[in-house]
N, C-alpha and C positions, 0 to 999 in steps of 0.2 A: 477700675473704671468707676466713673458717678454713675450713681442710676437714681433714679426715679421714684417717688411715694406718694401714695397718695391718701386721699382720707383714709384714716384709721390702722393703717397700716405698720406694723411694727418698724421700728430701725434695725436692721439686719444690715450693718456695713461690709463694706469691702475698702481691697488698699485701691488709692489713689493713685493713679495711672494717668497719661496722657496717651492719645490713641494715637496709631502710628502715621494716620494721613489724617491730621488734625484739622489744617488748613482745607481740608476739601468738605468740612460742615460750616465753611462759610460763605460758601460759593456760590453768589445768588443768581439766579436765572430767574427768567417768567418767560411764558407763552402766551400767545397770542391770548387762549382762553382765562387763563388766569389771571392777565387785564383786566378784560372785560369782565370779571367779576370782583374784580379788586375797585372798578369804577364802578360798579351797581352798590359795592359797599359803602364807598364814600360818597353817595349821589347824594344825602342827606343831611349832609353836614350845613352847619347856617353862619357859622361864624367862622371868622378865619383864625387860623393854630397855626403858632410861629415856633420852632425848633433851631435852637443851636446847635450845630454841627462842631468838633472840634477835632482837627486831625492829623496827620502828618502825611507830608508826602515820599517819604522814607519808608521803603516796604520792608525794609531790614528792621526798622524799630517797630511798623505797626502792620502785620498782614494782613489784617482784614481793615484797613480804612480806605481803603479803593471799592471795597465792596460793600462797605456800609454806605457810602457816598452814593452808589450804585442804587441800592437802595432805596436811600430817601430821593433822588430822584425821578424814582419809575413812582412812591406816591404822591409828590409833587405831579406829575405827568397826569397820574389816575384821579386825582382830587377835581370835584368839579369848580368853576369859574364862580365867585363870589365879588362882583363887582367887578373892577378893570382885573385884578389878580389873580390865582390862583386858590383856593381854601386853606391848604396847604403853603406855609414861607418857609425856608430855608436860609439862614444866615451862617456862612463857613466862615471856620477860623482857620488858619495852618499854623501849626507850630515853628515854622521857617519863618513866617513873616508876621502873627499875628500876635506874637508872645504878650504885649501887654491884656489883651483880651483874655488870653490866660490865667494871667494873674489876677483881672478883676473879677472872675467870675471860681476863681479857687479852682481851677483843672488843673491835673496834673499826670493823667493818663488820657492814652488817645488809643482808639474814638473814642468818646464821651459827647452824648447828645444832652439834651438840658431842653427842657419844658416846664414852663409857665416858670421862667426866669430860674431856674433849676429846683423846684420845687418836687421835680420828679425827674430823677436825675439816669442816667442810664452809661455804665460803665462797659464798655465793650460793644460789640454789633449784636442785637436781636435779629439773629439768627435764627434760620430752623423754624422749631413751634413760636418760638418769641416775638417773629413777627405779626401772629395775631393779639399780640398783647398789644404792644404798639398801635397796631392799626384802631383795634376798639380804643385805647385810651384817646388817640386823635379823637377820633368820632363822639365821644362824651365830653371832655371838654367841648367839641364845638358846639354839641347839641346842648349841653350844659346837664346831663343827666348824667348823674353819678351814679345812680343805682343801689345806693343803700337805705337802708330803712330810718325809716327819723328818727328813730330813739339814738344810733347811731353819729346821725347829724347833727343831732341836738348835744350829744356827750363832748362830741368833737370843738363843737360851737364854743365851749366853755374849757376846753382843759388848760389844766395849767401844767408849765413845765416844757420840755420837748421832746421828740419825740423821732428818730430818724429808723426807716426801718430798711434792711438792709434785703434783699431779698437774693439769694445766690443761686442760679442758675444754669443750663448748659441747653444747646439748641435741640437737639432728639427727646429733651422730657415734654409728655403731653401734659403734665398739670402746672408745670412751674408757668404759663403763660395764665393762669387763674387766683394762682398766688400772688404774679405781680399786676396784675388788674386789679384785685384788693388793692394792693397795699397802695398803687397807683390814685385808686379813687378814695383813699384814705386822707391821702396830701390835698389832691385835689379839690376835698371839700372844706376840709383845714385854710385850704386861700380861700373858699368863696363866704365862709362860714362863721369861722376861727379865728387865731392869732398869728395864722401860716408858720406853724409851730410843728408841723408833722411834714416830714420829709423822707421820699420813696426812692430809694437809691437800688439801682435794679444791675445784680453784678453778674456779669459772665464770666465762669468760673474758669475758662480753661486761658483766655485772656490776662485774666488778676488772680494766679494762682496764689498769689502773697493773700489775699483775702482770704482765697478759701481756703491756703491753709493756715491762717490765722483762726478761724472756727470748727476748725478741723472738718471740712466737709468731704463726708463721703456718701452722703445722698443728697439729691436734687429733688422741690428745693428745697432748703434751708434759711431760716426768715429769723435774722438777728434784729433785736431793736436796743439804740444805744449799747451796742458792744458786746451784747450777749446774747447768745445763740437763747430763741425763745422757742421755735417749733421748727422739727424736722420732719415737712409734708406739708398739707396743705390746712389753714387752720377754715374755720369757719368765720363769719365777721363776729358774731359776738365774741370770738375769742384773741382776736388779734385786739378788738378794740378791750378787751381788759385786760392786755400784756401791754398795750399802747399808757393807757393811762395809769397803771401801776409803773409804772418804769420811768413815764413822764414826770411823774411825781419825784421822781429821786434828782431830777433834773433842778429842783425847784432851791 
């Protein structure tokens, strides 16, 4: 089984397993309660956050795109009204009928969600804990608060090279949703700041086992940038951003 690290924590692995009712950590529900606090979250949002959707309607090739779909529809629902619209947009592709969309935007797994034109890219359903990640990452794009410290922003503002960081995940870890919030607000400030040169591509592992086991991951998460496993856990920002910019540099 994955499991879980967090700060400081040594790598103590174990074998790579698939659990035997896999498809049931992806089975989303909400209650009535959890609405209403999922709309007290997003009641603050100011600008509107557009998400590509891309999927299949083939349960045999993708089991969880009915329930990621599910998903971003309950926070389209929860988002509050920003003009005539929703704060929340949602643009679906299928792979049955949208395949040029596909190709222009380089998808080639489904689901695959894409924000701020796939600048933070998300591979599988945010599942589980991962949907707090997601939901905070809407809400700072639209509030436009990244959350990191300026020397941070300023580093970003100026690198050269690129820089894509790969962040590998599963829905039961409670930190892997703080890892891809980093690396999330990483890319994020790289568009508003940068050369849009840093790109957060956020993988569910049980989904894209070919990934994880191309890094060989046996804990969650694990945060490769340009193709190499750089931390196994949760790093701090000053330390993802000088693995970002040492590695960017090899880019160059």
């Amino acid at each position: 089984m994955l499991k879980c690290l967090k700060y400081g924590e040594p790598d103590m692995t174990t074998e790579y397993s698939l659990p035997p009712y896999i498809e049931e950590m992806f089975k989303f529900d909400i209650t009535d309660s959890d609405m209403e606090a999922l709309k007290e979250t997003l009641r603050d949002m100011k600008t509107q956050v557009k998400l590509k959707l891309f999927t299949s309607g083939n349960n045999r090739q993708c089991f969880s795109c009915s329930e990621t779909e599910k998903l971003l529809n309950v926070l389209i629902e929860a988002s509050p009204p920003i003009g005539s619209e929703k704060a929340i947009v949602i643009e679906k592709y299928d792979l049955e009928t949208s395949n040029d969309m596909f190709k222009k935007y380089d998808v080639s797994r489904v689901p695959t969600i894409l924000l701020l034109e796939g600048a933070i890219t998300y591979y599988g359903m945010p599942a589980g804990e991962e949907i707090k990640a997601l939901v905070e990452t809407i809400i700072r794009i639209s509030t436009g608060d990244h959350g990191l410290s300026t020397a941070t922003v300023n580093e970003l503002a100026k690198l050269e090279g690129k820089a894509t960081i790969e962040t590998i995940v599963t829905p039961p870890c409670p930190y892997c949703p703080y890892a891809v919030l980093l690396a999330n607000m990483f890319a994020y400030a790289s568009s508003l700041y940068g050369s849009n040169n840093v790109k957060s591509v956020v993988v569910e592992a049980y989904e894209n086992p070919d990934i994880a086991d191309k890094y060989a991951v046996t804990t969650v998460p694990t945060i490769a940038i340009n193709g190499r496993v750089v931390f196994v856990g949760l790093p701090y920002e000053t330390q993802l951003l000088k693995a970002v910019k040492r590695l960017a540099q090899l880019e160059l």
